[in-house]
C-alpha positions, 0 to 999 in steps of 0.5 A: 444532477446527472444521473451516474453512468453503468459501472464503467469496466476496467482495462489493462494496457496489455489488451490494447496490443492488437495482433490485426491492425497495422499503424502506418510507421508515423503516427500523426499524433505525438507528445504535446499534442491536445485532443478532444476525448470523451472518457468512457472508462477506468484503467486498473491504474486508476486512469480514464480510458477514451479512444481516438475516433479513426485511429481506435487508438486507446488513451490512458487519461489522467485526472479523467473521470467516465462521462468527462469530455476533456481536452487532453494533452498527450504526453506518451504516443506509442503504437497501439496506445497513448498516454495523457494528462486532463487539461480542461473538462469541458462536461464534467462526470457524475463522479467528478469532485474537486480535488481538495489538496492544493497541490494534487495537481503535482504532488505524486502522492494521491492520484483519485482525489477527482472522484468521490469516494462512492466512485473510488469504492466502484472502481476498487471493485471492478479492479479486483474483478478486472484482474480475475477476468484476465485471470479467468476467473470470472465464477468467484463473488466479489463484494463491494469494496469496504471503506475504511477512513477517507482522510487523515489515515497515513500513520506514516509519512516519508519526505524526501529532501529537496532543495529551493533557495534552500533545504526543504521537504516534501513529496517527488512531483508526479513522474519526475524526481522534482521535489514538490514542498509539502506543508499539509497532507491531507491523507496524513494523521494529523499527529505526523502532519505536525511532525512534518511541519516541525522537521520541515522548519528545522532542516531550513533552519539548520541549513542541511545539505541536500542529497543529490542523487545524480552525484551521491554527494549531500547529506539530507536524504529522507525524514520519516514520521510514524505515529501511533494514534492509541498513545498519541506518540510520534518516532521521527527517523533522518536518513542522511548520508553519514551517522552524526549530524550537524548541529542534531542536539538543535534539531532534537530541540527544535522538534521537541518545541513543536511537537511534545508527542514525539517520543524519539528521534533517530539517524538511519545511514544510507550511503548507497546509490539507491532508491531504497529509504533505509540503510543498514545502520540506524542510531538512537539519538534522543527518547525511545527507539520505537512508538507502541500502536494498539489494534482492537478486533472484537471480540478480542477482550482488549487491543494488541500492542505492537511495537513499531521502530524505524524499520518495521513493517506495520499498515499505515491505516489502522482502521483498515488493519482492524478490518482486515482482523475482523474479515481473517476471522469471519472467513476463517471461523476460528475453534478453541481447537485449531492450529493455524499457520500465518504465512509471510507473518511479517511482525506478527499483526494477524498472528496476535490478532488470531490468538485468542480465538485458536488453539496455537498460531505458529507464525512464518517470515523469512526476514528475522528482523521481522521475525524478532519483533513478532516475538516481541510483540508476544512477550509484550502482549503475554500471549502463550499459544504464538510461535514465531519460526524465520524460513520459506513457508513451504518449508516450515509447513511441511517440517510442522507436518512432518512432526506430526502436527495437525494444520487447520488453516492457513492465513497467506499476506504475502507482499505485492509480487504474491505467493511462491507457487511452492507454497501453493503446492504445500498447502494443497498436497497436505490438503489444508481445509482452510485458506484466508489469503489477503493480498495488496495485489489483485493481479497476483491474487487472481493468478494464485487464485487461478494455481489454487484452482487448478490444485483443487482450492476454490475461492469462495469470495472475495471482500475489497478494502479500501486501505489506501484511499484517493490511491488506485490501491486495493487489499482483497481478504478471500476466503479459499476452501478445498472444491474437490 
């Protein structure tokens, strides 16, 4: 056994735009061409890094794995970097598996499945740590990145429709919009693989149209499965271009047959020319609009419920959102006493996860649907001290302020692109003492980090977690106190 290679250290694209170099106009390299490459490190994406002896052109390797020696085949040539796919390793890494999906090769779903989950954990690390470099920040601890489940922990799975000697579903192939046939994901709960299976079956059946989306014609765009792993329950949700379906009592059926667990079936209507899943419209076709998801964080007497329906936003791993309620209340070290706002709040999740160790949680989201479900996840959990308010944080924390209320703490999960800098400068100008932020983006987080910085908040730490693993993605729960 080879012994494992020094931490490998991350890199982004943009430093790789060197000021003091001149490439001649016409690069001899160019898409197709195959090259020899000795991959010495990760990229933030989740790539292998390797340089081209002579040229020092950087290569963003996909599928490499650090100590791998592989013929790469280029398929990007720019200037100051190249881009390309592992065609044959020759010496493998350390840190190198086989990648146990049949179709991991194609499917764009996962793309760490080459490395062993120690060597994911690693890499997740040194990404937050990475991000922090470039952001200045290198004084701030990072922990080693926490596992959550490896396998079988998506609680949510969207098919796209595609079309082979007949209607099919499955995942889009990397880099392209082809449509790779999914039987089996091996990331998925097992309750929504079944799910897929039997939708998968019925839409061949049935015979659906297919969605294009050069033309906007078709029908079947998307079937979405959520499952709750507490009740063991399943909603299935169709996206199609018009509110009925063909033949849908059949589809219902045939769903039922299969698969006893799901609980309801739903059409959502997206006619729009657009990326985005769901449309405007959603109707109830058959059993309940909702499934209902249980998440027990100690010392909590009994588990949360929350009701989750076609749209809500809700974590797809509930081992990892348990994680995140546990970590949120170490850092912050809650008192019967406090009063704690929930910045970007979304359904409520830490906000119920809080209040039986606080005195008041008041909740802030700018999306009112969001917002409705929070409360109804209260009236579900009879909980008496959380308050749901639909506007800007900034705003409500200085309206709560002004009512002369006291804040003791803050919890900040706002979405990838991080926090409005007016949020950052509300928190530090009502000098709030404790901050939790969790963020899914450690670029974002080390650039608010850095703001927080200079607005006299410090972080103390940083704790990784594994939410998505064989994917480059990351959540980081940090603990921020006022420095100065």
């Amino acid at each position: 056994m080879v012994a494992p290679a020094a931490p490998a250290r991350i890199y982004a694209v943009q430093e790789f735009v060197p000021t003091d170099i001149e490439f001649p106009p016409m690069h001899p390299l160019q898409s197709g061409s195959m090259v020899r490459l000795d991959i010495t490190s990760m990229a933030v994406g989740g790539d292998g890094v390797s340089r081209i002896d002579g040229d020092g052109l950087v290569v963003f390797v996909e599928g490499g794995a650090p100590g791998d020696s592989a013929d790469v085949e280029l398929t990007e040539v720019h200037r100051h970097y190249a881009r390309g796919r592992v065609r044959k390793v020759h010496v493998a890494s350390a840190d190198r598996v086989d990648p146990p999906c049949p179709i991991y090769d194609r499917c764009g779903g996962c793309h760490l499945q080459h490395l062993s989950d120690e060597a994911q954990l690693r890499l997740k690390s040194h990404i937050v740590r990475e991000a922090l470099r470039l952001g200045h920040l290198t004084d701030v601890p990072v922990r080693p990145c926490l596992p959550t489940r490896a396998w079988e922990y998506r609680s949510k799975m969207q098919l796209v429709a595609g079309f082979k000697q007949g209607p099919l579903l499955g995942l889009y192939e990397r880099h392209s919009h082809r449509v790779v046939p999914l039987e089996h994901c091996l990331i998925a709960h097992p309750l929504a693989n079944r799910v897929m299976a039997a939708a998968s079956e019925a839409v061949a059946r049935l015979g659906w149209e297919v969605y294009d989306e050069r033309t906007g014609g078709g029908l079947l765009r998307h079937v979405i499965a959520r499952v709750s792993e507490a009740h063991d329950e399943a909603l299935v949700v169709v996206v199609a271009t018009r509110e009925a379906l063909p033949r849908e009592d059949e589809f219902v059926a045939m769903l039922r047959a299969r698969v006893p667990e799901v609980v309801g079936v739903m059409v959502n209507e997206n006619t729009r020319r657009t990326n985005v899943i769901l449309g405007p419209r959603t109707r109830h076709v058959w059993g309940r609009d909702h499934i209902v998801e249980v998440v027990t964080v100690p010392p909590g007497p009994v588990g949360v419920q929350f009701r989750i329906g076609p749209s809500s936003f809700f974590q797809i791993n509930r081992v990892g959102l348990e994680e995140i309620g546990r970590l949120v209340r170490h850092y912050l070290e809650p008192r019967p006493e406090d009063v704690v706002v929930d910045g970007y709040c979304g359904v409520g999740a830490i906000s119920l996860l809080l209040a039986s160790s606080v005195g008041r949680v008041i909740g802030i989201e700018e999306v009112d649907e969001a917002v409705r479900a929070a409360r109804e996840n209260v009236r579900l959990n009879d909980v008496h001290n959380a308050q749901f308010v639909t506007d800007r944080v900034e705003r409500e924390l200085v309206r709560i302020v002004a009512r002369g209320e006291k804040v003791d703490a803050v919890v900040l999960d706002p979405p990838r692109k991080g926090c409005d800098i007016a949020v950052l400068e509300t928190i530090a100008k009502l000098r709030v003492p404790r901050v939790v932020y969790v963020s899914c983006n450690p670029a974002t987080l080390a650039r608010d980090l850095a703001l927080l910085a200079g607005m006299g908040y410090g972080a103390d730490e940083i704790q990784p977690l594994d939410m998505f693993p064989q994917t480059s993605h990351v959540e980081c729960v940090t603990r921020v106190r006022i420095s100065t």
